[in-house]
N, CA, C and O atoms as a GROMACS GRO file, in nm:
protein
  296
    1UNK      N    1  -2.220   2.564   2.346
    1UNK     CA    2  -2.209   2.555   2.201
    1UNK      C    3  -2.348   2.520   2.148
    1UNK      O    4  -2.413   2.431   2.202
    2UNK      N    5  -2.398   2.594   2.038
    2UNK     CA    6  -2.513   2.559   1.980
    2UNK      C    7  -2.509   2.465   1.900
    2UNK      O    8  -2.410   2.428   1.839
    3UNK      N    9  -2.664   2.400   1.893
    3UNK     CA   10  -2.700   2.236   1.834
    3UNK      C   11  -2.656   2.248   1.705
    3UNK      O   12  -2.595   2.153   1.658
    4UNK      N   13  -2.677   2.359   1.628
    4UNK     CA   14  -2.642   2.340   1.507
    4UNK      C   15  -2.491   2.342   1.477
    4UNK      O   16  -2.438   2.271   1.392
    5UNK      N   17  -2.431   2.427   1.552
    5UNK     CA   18  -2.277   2.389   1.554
    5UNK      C   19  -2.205   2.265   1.568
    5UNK      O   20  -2.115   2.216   1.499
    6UNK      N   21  -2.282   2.213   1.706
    6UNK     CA   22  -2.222   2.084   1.694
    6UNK      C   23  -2.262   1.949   1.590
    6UNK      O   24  -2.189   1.850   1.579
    7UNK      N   25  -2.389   1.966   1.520
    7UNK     CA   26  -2.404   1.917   1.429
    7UNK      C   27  -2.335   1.925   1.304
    7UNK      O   28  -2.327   1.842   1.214
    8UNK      N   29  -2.290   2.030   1.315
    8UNK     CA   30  -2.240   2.098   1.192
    8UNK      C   31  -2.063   1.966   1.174
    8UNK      O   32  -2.024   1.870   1.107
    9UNK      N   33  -2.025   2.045   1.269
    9UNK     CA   34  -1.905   1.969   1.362
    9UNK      C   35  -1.907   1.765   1.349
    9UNK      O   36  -1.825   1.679   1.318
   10UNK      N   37  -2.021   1.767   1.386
   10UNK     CA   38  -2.009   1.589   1.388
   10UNK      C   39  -2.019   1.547   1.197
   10UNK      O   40  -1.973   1.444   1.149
   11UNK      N   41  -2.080   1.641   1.131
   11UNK     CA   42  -2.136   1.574   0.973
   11UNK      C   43  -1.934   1.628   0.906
   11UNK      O   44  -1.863   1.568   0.826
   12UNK      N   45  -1.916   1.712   0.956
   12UNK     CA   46  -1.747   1.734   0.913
   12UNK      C   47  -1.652   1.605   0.930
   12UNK      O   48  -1.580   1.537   0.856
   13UNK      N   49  -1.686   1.606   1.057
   13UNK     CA   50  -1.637   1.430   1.052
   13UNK      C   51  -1.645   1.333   1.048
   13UNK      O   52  -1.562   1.252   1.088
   14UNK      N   53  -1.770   1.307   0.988
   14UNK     CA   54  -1.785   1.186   1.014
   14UNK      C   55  -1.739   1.205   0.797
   14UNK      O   56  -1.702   1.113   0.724
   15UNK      N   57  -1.761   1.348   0.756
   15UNK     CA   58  -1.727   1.329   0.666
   15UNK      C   59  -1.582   1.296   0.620
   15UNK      O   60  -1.554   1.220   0.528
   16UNK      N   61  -1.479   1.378   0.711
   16UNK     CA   62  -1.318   1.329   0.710
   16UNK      C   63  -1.288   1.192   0.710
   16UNK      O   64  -1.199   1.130   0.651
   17UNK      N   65  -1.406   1.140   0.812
   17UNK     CA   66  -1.327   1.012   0.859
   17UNK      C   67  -1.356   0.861   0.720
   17UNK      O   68  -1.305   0.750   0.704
   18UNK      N   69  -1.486   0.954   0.633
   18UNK     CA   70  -1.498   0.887   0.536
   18UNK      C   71  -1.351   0.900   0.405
   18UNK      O   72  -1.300   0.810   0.337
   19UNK      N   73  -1.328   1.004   0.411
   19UNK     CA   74  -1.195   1.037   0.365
   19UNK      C   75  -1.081   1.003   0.365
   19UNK      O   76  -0.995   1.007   0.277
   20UNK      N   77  -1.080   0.944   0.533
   20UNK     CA   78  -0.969   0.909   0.537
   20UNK      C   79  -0.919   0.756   0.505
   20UNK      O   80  -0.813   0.705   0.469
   21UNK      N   81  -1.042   0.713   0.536
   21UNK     CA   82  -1.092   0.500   0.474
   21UNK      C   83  -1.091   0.526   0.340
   21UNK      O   84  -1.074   0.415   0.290
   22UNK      N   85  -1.101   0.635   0.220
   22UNK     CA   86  -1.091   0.613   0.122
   22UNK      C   87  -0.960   0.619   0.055
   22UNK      O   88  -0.919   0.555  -0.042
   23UNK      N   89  -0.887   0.735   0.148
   23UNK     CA   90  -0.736   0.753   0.081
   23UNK      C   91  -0.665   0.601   0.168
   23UNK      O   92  -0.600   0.524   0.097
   24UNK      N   93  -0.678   0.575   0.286
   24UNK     CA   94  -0.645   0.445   0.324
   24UNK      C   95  -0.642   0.295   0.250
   24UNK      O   96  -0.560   0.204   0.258
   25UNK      N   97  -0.753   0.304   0.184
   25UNK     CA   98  -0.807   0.188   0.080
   25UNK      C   99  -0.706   0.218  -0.067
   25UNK      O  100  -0.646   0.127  -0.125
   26UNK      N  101  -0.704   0.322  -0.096
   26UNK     CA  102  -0.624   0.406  -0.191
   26UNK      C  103  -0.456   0.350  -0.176
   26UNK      O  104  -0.398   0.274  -0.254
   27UNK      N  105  -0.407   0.406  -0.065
   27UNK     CA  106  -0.253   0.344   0.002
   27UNK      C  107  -0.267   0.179  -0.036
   27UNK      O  108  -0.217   0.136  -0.140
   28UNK      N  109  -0.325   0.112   0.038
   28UNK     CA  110  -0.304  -0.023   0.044
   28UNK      C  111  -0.317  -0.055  -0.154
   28UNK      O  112  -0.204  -0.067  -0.202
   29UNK      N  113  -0.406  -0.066  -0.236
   29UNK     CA  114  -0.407  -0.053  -0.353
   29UNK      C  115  -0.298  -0.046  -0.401
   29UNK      O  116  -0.259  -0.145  -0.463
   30UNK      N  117  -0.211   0.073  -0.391
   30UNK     CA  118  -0.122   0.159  -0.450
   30UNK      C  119  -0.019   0.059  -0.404
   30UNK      O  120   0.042   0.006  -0.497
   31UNK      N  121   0.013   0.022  -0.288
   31UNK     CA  122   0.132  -0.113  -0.231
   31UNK      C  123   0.105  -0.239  -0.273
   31UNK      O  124   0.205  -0.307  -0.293
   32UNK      N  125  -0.019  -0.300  -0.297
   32UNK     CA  126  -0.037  -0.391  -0.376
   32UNK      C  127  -0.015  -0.414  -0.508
   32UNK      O  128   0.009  -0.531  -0.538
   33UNK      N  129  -0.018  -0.326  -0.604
   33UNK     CA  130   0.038  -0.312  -0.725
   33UNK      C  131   0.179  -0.272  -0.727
   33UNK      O  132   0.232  -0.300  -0.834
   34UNK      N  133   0.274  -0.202  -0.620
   34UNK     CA  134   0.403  -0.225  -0.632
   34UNK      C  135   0.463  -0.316  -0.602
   34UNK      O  136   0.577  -0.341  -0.643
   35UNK      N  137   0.391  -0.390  -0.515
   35UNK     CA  138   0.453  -0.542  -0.438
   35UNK      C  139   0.439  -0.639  -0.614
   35UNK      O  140   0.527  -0.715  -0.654
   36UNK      N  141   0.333  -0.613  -0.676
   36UNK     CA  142   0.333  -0.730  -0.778
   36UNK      C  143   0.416  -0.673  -0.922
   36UNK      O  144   0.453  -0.745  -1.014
   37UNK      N  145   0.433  -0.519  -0.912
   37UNK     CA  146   0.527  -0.527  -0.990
   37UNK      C  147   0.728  -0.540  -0.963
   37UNK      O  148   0.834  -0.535  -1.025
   38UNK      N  149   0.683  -0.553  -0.855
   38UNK     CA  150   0.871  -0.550  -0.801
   38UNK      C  151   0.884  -0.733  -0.817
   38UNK      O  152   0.996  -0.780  -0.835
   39UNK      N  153   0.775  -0.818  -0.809
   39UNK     CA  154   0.774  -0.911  -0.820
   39UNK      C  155   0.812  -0.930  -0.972
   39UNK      O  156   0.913  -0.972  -1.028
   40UNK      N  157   0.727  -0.897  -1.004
   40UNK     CA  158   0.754  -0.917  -1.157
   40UNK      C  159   0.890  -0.915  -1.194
   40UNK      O  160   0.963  -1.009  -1.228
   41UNK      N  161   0.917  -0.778  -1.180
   41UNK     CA  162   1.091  -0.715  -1.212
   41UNK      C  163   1.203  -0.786  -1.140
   41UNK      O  164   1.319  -0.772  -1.179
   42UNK      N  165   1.171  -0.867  -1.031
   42UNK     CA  166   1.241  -0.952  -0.915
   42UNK      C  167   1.390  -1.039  -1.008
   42UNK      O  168   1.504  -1.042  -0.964
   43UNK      N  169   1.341  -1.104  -1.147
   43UNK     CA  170   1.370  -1.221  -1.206
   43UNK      C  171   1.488  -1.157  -1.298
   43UNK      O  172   1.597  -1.201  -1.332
   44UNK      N  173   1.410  -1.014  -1.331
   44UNK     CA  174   1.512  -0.936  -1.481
   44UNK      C  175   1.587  -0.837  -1.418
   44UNK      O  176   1.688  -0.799  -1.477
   45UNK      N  177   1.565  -0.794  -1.327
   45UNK     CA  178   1.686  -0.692  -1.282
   45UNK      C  179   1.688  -0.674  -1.077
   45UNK      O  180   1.644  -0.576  -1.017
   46UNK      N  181   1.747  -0.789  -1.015
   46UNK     CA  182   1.755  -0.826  -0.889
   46UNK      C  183   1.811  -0.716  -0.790
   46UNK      O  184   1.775  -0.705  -0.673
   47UNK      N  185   1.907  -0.632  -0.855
   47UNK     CA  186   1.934  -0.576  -0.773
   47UNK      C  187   1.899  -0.404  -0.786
   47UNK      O  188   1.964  -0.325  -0.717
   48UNK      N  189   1.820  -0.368  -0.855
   48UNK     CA  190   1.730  -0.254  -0.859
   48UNK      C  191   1.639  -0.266  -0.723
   48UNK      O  192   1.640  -0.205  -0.616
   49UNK      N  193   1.562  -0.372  -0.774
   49UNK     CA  194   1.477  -0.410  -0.734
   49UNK      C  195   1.506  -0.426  -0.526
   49UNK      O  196   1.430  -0.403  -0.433
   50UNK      N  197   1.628  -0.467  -0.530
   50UNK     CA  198   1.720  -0.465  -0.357
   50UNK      C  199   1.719  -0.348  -0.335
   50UNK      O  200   1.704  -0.306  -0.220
   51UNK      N  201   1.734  -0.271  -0.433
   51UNK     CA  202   1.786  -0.117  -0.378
   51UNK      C  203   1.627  -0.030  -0.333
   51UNK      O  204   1.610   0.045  -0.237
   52UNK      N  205   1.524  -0.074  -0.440
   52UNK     CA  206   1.394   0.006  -0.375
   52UNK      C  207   1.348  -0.063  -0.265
   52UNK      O  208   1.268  -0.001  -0.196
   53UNK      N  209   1.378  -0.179  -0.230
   53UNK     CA  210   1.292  -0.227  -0.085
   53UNK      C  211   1.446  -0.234   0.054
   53UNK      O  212   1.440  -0.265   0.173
   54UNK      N  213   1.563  -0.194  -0.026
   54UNK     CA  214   1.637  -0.130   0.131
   54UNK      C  215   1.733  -0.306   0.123
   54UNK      O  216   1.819  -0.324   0.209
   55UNK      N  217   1.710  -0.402   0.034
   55UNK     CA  218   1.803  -0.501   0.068
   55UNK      C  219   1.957  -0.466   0.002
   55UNK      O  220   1.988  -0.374  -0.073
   56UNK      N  221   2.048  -0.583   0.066
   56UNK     CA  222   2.169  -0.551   0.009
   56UNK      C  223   2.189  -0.605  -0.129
   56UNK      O  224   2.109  -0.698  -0.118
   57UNK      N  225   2.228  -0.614  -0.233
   57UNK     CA  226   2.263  -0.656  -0.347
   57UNK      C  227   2.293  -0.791  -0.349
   57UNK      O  228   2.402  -0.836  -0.314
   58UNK      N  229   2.182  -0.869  -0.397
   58UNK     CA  230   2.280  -1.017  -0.385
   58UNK      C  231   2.228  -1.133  -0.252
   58UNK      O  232   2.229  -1.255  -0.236
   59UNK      N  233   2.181  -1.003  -0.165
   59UNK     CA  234   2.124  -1.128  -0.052
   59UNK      C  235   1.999  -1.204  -0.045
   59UNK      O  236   1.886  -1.168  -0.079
   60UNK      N  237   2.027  -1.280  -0.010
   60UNK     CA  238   1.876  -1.442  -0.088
   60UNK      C  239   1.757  -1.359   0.031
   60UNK      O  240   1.772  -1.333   0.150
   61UNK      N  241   1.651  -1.336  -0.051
   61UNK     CA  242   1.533  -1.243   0.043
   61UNK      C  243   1.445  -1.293   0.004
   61UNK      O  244   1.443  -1.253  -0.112
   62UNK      N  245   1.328  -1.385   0.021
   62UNK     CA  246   1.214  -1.462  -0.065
   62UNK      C  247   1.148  -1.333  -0.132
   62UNK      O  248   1.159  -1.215  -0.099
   63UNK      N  249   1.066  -1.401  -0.250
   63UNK     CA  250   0.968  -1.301  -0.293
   63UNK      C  251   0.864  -1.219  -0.245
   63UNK      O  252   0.779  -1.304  -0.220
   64UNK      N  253   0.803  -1.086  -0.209
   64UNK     CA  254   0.736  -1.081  -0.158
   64UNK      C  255   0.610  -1.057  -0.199
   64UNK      O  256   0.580  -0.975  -0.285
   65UNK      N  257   0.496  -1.165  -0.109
   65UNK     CA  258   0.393  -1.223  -0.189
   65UNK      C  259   0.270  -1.127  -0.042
   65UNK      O  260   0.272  -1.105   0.079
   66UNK      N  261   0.190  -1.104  -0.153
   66UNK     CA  262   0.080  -0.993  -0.002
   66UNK      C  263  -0.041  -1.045  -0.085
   66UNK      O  264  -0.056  -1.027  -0.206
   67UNK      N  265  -0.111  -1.099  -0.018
   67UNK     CA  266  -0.259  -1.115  -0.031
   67UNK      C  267  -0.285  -1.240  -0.152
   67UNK      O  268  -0.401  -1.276  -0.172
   68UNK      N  269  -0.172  -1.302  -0.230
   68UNK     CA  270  -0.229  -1.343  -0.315
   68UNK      C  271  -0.133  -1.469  -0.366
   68UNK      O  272  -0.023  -1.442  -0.318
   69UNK      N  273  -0.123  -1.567  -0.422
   69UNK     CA  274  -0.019  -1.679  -0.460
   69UNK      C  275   0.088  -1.662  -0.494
   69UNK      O  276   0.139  -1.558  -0.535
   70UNK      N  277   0.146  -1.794  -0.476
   70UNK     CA  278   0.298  -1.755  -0.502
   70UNK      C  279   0.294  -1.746  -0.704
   70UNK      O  280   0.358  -1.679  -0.785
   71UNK      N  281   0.189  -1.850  -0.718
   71UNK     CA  282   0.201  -1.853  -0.903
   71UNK      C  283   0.221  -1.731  -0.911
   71UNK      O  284   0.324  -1.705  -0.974
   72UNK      N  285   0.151  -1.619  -0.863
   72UNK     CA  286   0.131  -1.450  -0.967
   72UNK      C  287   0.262  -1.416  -0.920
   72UNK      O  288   0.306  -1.338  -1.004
   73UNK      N  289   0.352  -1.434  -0.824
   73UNK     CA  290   0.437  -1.383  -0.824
   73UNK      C  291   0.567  -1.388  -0.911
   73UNK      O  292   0.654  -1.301  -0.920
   74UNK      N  293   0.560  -1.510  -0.974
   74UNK     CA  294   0.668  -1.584  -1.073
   74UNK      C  295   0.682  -1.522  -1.190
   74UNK      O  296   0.760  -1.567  -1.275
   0.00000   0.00000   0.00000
């Protein structure tokens, strides 16, 4: 395989792999702002809120708090 091919080849990925830490960084973001708004919504409508994270209606599940205090979660 020629040098320039495989150069070609390594700058592709190293460009993907920048891509992929950005949509990664992107995901986590995107779960952090649903974690603090299901928090939010936790207080005014409990069992919506059971039904998007898979609990049963009604069962005592603490708040869920990711990266940050329990105050913001209240």
């Amino acid at each position: 395989m020629s040098q320039t091919i495989i150069n070609s080849l390594k700058s592709q990925n190293a460009f993907l792999q920048a891509e992929v830490e950005r949509f990664a960084a992107a995901v986590d973001n995107l779960s952090q702002q649903l974690a603090d708004a299901l928090n939010r919504l936790k207080p005014h409508d409990p069992d919506f809120v059971a039904a998007m994270v898979g609990e049963e209606p009604g069962e005592k599940v603490p708040v869920v708090i990711v990266d940050g205090d329990a105050d913001d979660a209240e």
